[in-house]
VEXFI-192170 format. One record per residue (C-alpha): residue number from 1; residue in one letter; x, y, z. Coordinates in nm, 3 decimals, decimal comma, padded with zeros to 5 digits, m for minus. Layout:
N
@seq=NUM	type=A	x=X	y=Y	z=Z
...
//
This chain:
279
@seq=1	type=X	x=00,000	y=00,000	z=00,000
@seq=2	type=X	x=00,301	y=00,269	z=00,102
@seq=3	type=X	x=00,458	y=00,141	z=m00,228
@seq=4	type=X	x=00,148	y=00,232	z=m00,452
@seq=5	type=X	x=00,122	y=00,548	z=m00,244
@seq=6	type=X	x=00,481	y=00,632	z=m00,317
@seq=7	type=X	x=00,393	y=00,521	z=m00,684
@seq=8	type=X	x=00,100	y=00,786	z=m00,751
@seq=9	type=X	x=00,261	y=01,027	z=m00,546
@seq=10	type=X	x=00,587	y=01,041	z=m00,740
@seq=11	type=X	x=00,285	y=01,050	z=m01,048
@seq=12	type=X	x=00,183	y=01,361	z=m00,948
@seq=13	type=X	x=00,485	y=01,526	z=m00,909
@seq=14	type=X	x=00,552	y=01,655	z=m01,223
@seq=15	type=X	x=00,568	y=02,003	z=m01,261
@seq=16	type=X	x=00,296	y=02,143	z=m01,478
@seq=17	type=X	x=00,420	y=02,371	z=m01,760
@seq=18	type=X	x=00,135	y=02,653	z=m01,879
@seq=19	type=X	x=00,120	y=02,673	z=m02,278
@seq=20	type=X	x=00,029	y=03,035	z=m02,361
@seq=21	type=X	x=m00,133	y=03,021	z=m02,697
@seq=22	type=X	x=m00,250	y=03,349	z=m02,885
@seq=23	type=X	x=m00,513	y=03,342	z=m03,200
@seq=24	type=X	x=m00,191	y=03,440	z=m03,470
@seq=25	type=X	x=m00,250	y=03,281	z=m03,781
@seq=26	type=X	x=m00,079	y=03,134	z=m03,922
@seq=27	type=X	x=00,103	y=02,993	z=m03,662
@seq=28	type=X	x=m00,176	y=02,925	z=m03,399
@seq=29	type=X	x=m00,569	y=02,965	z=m03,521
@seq=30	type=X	x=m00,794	y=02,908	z=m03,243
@seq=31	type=X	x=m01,101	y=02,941	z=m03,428
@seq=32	type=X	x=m01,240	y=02,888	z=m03,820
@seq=33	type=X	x=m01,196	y=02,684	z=m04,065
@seq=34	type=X	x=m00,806	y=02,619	z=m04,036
@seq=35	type=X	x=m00,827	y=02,577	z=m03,645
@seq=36	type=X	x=m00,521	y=02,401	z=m03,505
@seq=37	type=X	x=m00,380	y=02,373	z=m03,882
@seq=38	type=X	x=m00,089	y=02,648	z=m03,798
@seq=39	type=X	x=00,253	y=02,612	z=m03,813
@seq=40	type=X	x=00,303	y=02,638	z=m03,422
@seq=41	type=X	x=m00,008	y=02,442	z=m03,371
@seq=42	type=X	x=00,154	y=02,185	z=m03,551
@seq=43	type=X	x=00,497	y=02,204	z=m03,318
@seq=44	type=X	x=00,333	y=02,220	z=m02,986
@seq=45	type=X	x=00,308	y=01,840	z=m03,007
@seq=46	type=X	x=00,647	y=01,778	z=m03,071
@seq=47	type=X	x=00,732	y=02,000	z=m02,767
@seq=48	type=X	x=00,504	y=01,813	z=m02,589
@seq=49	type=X	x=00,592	y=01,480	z=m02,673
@seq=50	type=X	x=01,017	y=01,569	z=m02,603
@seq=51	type=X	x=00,916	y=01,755	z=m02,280
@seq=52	type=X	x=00,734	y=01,443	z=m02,103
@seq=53	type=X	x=00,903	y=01,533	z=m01,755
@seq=54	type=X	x=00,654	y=01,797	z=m01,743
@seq=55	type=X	x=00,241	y=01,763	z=m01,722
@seq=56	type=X	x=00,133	y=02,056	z=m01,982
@seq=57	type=X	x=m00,156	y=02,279	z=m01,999
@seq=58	type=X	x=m00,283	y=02,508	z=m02,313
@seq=59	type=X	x=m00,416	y=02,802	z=m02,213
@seq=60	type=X	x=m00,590	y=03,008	z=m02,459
@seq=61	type=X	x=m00,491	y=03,424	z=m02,390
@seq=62	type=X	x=m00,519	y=03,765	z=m02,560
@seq=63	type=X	x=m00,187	y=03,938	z=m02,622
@seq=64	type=X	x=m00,190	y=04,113	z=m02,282
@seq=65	type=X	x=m00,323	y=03,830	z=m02,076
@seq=66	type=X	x=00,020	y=03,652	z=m02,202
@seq=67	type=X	x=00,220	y=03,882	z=m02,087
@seq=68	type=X	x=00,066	y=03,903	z=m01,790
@seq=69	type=X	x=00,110	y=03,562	z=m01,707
@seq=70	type=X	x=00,489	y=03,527	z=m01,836
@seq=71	type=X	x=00,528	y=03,813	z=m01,569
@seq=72	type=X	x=00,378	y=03,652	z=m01,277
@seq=73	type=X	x=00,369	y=03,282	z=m01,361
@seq=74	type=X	x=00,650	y=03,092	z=m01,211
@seq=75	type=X	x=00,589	y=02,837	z=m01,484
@seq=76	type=X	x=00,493	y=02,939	z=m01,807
@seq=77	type=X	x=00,562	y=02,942	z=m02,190
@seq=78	type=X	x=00,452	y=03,132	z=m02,549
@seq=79	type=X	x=00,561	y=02,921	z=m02,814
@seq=80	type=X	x=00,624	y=03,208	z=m03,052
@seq=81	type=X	x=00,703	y=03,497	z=m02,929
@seq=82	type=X	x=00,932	y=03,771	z=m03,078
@seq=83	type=X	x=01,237	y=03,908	z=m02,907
@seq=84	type=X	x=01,273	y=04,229	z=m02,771
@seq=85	type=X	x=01,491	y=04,384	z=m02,541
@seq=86	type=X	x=01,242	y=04,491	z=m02,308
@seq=87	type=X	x=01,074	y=04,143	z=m02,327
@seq=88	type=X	x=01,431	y=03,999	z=m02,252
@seq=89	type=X	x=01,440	y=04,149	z=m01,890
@seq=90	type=X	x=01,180	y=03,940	z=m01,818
@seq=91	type=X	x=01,145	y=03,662	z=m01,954
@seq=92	type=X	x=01,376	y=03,366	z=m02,095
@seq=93	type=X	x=01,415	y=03,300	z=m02,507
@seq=94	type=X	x=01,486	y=02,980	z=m02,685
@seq=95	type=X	x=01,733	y=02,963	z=m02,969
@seq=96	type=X	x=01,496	y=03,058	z=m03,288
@seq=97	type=X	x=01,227	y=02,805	z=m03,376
@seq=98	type=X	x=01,091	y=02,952	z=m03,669
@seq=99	type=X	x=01,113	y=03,215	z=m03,921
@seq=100	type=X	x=00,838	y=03,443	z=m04,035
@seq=101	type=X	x=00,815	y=03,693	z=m04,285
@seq=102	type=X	x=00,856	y=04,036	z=m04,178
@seq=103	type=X	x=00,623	y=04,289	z=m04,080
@seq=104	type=X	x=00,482	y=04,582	z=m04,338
@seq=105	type=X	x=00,270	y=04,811	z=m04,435
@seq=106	type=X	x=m00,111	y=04,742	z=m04,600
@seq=107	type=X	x=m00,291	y=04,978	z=m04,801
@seq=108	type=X	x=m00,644	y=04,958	z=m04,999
@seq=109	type=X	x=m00,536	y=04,940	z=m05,405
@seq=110	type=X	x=m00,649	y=05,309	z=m05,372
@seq=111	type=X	x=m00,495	y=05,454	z=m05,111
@seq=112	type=X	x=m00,138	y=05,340	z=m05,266
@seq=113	type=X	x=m00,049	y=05,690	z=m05,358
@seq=114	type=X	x=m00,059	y=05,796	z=m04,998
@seq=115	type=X	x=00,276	y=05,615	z=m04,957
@seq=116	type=X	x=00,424	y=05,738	z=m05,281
@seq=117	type=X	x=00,656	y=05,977	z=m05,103
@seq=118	type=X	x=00,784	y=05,763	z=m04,863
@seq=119	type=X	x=00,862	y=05,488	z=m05,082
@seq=120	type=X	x=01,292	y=05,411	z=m05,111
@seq=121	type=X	x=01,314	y=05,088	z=m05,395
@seq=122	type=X	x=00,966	y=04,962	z=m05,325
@seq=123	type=X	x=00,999	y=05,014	z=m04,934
@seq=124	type=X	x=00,845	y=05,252	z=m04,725
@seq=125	type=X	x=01,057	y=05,478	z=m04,456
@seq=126	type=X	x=00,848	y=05,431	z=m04,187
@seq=127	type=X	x=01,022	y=05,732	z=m03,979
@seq=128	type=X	x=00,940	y=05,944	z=m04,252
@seq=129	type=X	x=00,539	y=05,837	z=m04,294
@seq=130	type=X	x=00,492	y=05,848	z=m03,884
@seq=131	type=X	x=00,646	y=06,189	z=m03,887
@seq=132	type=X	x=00,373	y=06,301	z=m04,158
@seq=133	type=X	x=00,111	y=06,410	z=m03,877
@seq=134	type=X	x=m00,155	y=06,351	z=m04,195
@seq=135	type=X	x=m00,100	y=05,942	z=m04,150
@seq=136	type=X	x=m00,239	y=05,763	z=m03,887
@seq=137	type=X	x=m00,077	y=05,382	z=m03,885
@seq=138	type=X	x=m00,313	y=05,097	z=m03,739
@seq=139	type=X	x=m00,169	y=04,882	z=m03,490
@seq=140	type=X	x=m00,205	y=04,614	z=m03,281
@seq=141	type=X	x=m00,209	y=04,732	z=m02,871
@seq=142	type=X	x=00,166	y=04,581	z=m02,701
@seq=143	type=X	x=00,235	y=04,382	z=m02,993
@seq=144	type=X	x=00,604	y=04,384	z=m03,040
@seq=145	type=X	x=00,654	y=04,359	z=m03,444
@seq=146	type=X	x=01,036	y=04,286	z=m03,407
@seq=147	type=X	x=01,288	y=04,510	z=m03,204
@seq=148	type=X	x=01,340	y=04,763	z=m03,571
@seq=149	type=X	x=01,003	y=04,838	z=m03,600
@seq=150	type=X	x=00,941	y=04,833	z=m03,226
@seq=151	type=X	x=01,213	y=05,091	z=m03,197
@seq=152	type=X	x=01,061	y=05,332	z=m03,486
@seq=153	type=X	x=00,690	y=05,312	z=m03,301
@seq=154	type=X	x=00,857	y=05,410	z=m02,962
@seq=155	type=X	x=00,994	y=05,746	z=m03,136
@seq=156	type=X	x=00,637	y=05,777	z=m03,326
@seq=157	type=X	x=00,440	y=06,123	z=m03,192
@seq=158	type=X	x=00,142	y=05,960	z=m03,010
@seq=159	type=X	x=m00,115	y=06,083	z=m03,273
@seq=160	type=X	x=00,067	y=05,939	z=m03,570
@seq=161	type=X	x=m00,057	y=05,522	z=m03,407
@seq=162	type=X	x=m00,424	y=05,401	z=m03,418
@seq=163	type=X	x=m00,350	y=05,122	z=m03,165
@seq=164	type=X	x=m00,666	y=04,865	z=m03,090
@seq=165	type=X	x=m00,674	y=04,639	z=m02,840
@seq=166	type=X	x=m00,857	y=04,283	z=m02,769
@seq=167	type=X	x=m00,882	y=03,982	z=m02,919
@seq=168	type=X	x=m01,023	y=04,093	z=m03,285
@seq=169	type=X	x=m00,779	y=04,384	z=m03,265
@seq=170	type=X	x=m00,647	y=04,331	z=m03,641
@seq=171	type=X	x=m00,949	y=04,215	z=m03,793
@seq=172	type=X	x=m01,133	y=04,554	z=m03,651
@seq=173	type=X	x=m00,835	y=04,752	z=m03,778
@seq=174	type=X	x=m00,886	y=04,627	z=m04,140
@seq=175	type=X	x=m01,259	y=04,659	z=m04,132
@seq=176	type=X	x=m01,188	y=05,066	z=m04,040
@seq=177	type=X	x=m00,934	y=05,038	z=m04,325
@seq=178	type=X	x=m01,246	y=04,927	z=m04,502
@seq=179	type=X	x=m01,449	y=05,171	z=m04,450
@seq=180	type=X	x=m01,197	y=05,429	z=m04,499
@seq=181	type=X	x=m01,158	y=05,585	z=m04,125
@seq=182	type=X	x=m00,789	y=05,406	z=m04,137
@seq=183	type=X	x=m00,581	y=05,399	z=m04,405
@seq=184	type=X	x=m00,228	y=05,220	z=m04,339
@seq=185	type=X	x=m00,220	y=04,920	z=m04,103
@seq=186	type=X	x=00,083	y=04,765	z=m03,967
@seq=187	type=X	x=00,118	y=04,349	z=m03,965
@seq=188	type=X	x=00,221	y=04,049	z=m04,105
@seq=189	type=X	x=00,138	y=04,010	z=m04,472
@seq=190	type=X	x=00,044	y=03,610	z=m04,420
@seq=191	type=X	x=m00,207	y=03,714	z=m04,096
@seq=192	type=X	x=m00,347	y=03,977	z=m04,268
@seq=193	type=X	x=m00,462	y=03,820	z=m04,593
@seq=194	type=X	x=m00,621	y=03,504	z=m04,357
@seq=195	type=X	x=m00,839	y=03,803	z=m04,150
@seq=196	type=X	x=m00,892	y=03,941	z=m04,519
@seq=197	type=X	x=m01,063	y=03,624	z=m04,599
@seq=198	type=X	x=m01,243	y=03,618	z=m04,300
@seq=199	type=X	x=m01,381	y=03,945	z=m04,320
@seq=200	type=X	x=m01,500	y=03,859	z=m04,688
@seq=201	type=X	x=m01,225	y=04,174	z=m04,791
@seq=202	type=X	x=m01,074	y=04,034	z=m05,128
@seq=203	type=X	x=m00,676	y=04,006	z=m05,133
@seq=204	type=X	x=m00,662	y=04,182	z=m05,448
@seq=205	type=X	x=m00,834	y=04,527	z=m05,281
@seq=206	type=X	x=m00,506	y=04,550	z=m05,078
@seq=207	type=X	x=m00,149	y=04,630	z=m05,174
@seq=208	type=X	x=00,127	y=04,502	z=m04,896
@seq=209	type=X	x=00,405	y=04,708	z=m04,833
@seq=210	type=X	x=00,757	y=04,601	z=m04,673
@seq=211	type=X	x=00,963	y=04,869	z=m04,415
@seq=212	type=X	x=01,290	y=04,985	z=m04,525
@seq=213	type=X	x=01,561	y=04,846	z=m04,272
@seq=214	type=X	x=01,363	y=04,542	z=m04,147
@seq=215	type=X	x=01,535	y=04,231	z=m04,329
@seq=216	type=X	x=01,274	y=04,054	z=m04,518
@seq=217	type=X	x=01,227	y=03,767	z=m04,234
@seq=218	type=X	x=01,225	y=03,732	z=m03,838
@seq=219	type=X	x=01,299	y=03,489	z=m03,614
@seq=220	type=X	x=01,025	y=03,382	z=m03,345
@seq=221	type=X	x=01,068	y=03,209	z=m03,033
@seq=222	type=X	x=00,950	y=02,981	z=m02,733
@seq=223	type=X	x=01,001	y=03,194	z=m02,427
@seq=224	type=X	x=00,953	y=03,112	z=m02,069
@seq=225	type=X	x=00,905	y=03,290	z=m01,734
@seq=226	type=X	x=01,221	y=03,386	z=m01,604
@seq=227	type=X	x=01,237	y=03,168	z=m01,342
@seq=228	type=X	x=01,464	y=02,882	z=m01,219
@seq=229	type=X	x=01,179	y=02,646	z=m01,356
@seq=230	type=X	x=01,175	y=02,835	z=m01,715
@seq=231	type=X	x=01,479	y=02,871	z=m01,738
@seq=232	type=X	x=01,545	y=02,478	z=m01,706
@seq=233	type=X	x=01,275	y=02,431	z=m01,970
@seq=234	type=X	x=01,459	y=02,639	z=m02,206
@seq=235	type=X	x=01,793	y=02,481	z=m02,169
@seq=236	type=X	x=01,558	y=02,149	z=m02,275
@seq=237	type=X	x=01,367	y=02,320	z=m02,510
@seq=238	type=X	x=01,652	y=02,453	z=m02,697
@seq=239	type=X	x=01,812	y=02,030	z=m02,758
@seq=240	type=X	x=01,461	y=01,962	z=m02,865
@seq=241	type=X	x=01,453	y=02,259	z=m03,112
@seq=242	type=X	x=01,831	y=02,158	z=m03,283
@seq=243	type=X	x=01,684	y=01,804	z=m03,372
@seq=244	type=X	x=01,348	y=01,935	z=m03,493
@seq=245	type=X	x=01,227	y=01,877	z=m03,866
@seq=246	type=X	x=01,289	y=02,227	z=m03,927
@seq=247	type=X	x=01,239	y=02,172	z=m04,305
@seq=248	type=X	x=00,857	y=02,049	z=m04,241
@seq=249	type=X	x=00,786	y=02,322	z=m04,019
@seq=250	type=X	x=00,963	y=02,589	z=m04,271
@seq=251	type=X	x=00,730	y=02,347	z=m04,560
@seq=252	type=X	x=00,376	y=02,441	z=m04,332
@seq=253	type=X	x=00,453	y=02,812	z=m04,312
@seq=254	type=X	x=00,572	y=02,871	z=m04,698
@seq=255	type=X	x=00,229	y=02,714	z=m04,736
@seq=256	type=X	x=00,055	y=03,064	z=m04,609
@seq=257	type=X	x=00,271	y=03,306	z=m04,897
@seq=258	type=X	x=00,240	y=03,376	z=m05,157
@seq=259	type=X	x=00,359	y=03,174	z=m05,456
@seq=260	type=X	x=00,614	y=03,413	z=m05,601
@seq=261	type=X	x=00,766	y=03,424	z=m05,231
@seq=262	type=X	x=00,801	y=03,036	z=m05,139
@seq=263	type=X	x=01,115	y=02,960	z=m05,320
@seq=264	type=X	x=01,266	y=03,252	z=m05,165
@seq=265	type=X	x=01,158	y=03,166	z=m04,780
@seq=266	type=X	x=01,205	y=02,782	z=m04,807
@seq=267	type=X	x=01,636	y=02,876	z=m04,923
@seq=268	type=X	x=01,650	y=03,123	z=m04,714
@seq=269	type=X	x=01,520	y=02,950	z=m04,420
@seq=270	type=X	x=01,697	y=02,632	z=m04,459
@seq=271	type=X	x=02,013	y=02,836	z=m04,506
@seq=272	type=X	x=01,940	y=02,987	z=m04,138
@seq=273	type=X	x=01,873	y=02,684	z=m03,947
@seq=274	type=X	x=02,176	y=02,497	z=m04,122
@seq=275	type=X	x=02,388	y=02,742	z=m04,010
@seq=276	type=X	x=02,224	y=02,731	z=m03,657
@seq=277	type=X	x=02,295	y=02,420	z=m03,616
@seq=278	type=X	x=02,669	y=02,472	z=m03,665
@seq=279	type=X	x=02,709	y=02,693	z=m03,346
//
């Protein structure tokens, strides 16, 4: 009897690790017709499956509910979450898991000549169009959109940002693009053409935009509490993440671009994670 005790109690040990999972298509889609078909929904079960020291939890949050809990949460993880350095204060990053192509700028067909003048080689200065006091820029409230960008927003004047919070926050911001009260909105070119869809806005009515300076693709990242318990998970994360099938993972998110841009991300992604794997 002690011995199935000690058994069950040993059982229930294990340390439960909180999955913080955020509707981003297309890496995790919580609802519609692709639910759990994104690229990170496909990896959380091979973090699962190489993490079975741990019992894990999903958890389904906004943006700020995440943060919240990576703050105060002595054990918990985002499975893609960009770096930033006031992010990294707080809270512990994996080696990269996946790259993602960079943020830019979205525009109905005919509003493109409103970023005419701040176009350099088919790339718009961002400075340049948030220092225009005429341009308001739709964005998503405390979404980091890589440290470049991030940067450039900090410096913005605080009327040059429409920021909107909550769970819909970028579908609302393209229906105001819509119906004209917004004009530019910031995001990811494969996220916004899936809320496009949704919203029954046709791909073709919008012109995508990339920033000058940003480098055409990002890394994202699992990251942990900062705590002795994340920080273990990390260290294990990070073995799991060297001997992952980066190539099927890199396969599922050229899926979401657009044809003339697959070659392109599938070289230049297998080019990145080769050469991770050599440090």
């Amino acid at each position: 009897m002690l011995f199935l005790l000690a058994v069950s109690t040993a059982a229930q040990a294990k340390p439960t690790l909180i999955w913080l999972l955020r509707d981003l298509p297309p890496l995790t889609i919580l609802e519609g017709p692709k639910k759990d078909q994104g690229v990170i929904d496909q990896l959380m079960p091979l973090l699962i499956a190489g993490l079975p020291q741990y019992e894990h939890t999903l958890m389904r949050v906004n943006r700020a509910r995440g943060l919240q809990m990576l703050h105060e949460n002595p054990f918990a993880c985002d499975p893609a979450l960009l770096w930033n350095k006031d992010r990294a204060q707080w809270v512990v990053y994996s080696i990269p898991a996946i790259r993602v192509v960079s943020n830019g700028l979205v525009v109905r067909q005919q509003d493109r000549s409103l970023l005419e003048p701040y176009l350099v080689g088919g790339e718009v200065d961002l400075s340049a169009l948030l220092a225009a006091t005429d341009r308001k820029v739709g964005v998503v409230a405390e979404r980091s959109y890589g440290e470049f960008i991030d940067n450039i927003l900090h410096q913005a004047h605080s009327g040059a940002l429409t920021p909107h919070y909550g769970n819909e926050a970028l579908s609302n911001l393209l229906s105001m693009q819509r119906l004209g009260r917004l004009q530019v909105v910031l995001g990811y070119w494969p996220e916004i053409r899936y809320q496009a869809k949704q919203a029954k806005i046709a791909e073709d009515d919008l012109a995508f935009y990339p920033i000058q300076g940003t480098g055409k693709y990002l890394s994202g990242y699992v990251a942990c509490s900062d705590t002795t318990q994340g920080r273990q998970a990390i260290s294990e994360i990070n073995q799991l993440l060297r001997t992952l099938p980066h190539a099927h993972l890199n396969q599922l998110y050229a899926a979401w671009l657009d044809p003339e841009r697959q070659a392109d991300y599938l070289e230049q992604a297998r080019v990145f994670f080769e050469q991770q794997a050599t440090h």
